[in-house]
TORFI-899308 format. One line per field, with one value per residue (C-alpha): residue number from 1; x, y, z. Coordinates in steps of 0.02 Angstrom, whole numbers, plus 32768, in hexadecimal, padded with zeros to 4 digits. Layout:
<recs>
num c(NUM_...) .
east c(X_...) .
north c(Y_...) .
up c(Z_...) .
</recs>
This chain:
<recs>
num c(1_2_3_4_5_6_7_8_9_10_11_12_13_14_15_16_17_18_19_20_21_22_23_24_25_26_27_28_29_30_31_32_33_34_35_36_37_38_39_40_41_42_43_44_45_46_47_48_49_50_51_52_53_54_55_56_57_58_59_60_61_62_63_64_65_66_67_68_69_70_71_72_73_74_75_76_77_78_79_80_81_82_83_84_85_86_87_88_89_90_91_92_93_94_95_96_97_98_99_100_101_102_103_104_105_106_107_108_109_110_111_112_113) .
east c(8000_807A_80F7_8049_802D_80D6_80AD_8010_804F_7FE6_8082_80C1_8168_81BE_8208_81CE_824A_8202_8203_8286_82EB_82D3_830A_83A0_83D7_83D7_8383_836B_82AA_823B_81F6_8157_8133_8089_80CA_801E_8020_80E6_8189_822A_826B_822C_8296_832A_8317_82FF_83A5_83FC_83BE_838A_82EA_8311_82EC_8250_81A9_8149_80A4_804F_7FA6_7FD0_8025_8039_80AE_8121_813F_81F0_820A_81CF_8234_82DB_82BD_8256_82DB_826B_81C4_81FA_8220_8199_81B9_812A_8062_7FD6_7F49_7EA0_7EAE_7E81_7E78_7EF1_7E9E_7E24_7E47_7E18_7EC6_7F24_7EEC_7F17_7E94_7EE4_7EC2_7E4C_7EC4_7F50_7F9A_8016_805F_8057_8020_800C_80C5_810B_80AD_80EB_8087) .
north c(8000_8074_8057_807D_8115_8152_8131_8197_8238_8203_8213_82B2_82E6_8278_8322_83D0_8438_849A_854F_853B_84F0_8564_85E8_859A_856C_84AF_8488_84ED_84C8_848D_84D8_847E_84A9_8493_8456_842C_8378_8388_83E3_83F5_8487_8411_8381_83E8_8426_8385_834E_83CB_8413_8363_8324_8356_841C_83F5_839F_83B3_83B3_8356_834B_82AD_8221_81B4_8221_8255_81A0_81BB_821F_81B1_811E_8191_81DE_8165_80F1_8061_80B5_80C6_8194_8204_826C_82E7_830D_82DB_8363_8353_83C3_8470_843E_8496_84EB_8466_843A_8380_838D_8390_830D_8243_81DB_8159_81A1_8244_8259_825F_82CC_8345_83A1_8445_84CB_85A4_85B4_8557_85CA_867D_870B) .
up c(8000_802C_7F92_7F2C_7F82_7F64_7E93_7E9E_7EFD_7F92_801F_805A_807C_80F5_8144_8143_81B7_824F_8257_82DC_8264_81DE_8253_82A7_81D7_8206_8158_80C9_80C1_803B_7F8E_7F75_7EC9_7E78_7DBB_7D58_7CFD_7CE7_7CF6_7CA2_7D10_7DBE_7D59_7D52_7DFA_7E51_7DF9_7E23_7ECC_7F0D_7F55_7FE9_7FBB_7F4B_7F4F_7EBD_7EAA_7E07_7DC7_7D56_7DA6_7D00_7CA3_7D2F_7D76_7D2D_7DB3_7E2C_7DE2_7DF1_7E9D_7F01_7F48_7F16_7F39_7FD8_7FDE_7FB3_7F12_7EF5_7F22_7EAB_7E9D_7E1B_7D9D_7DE3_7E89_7ECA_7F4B_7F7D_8037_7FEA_7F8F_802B_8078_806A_800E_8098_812B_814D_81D4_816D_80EB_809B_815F_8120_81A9_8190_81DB_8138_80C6_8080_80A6) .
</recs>
């Protein structure tokens, strides 16, 4: 179950640093970066930044499964978010299919205002 979720986009991050961290410059932090059906510029990014700074998010999980297949460790490392088309904003999209309990950890401090 868990290797499947990783293939559809359904697993957040496995680490999102704490403000405290952010602060203290213990991490760099995370781009989360909302790509559409696919990405060239996220490809290149991911290469050459590392997963470790980015976690896209997808709306088609069929033609970016390349990336999963390169980044995953096995399907055992998230790679990226899977949103419905336009759905962006839907709290919905957020939230694990899995688990209503569950979902991408993403709280108001991790946002720019």
């Amino acid at each position: 179950e868990y290797q499947q979720r990783i293939r559809l986009g359904q697993e957040p991050p496995i680490v999102l640093p704490t403000l405290q961290q952010l602060q203290q410059n213990q991490q760099q932090g995370l781009v989360v970066r909302l790509c559409g059906r696919d990405s060239f510029v996220t490809e290149v990014s991911m290469k050459t930044m590392g997963i470790q700074y980015i976690f896209p998010v997808f709306e088609d999980p069929k033609r970016i499964q390349n990336l999963v297949w390169q980044y995953s460790h096995n399907n055992w490392r998230p790679v990226y978010w899977h949103v419905l088309p336009g759905s962006y904003g839907s709290s919905f999209s957020w939230s694990s299919s899995q688990d209503s309990a569950g979902g991408f950890p993403a709280s108001k401090l991790c946002l720019f205002s």
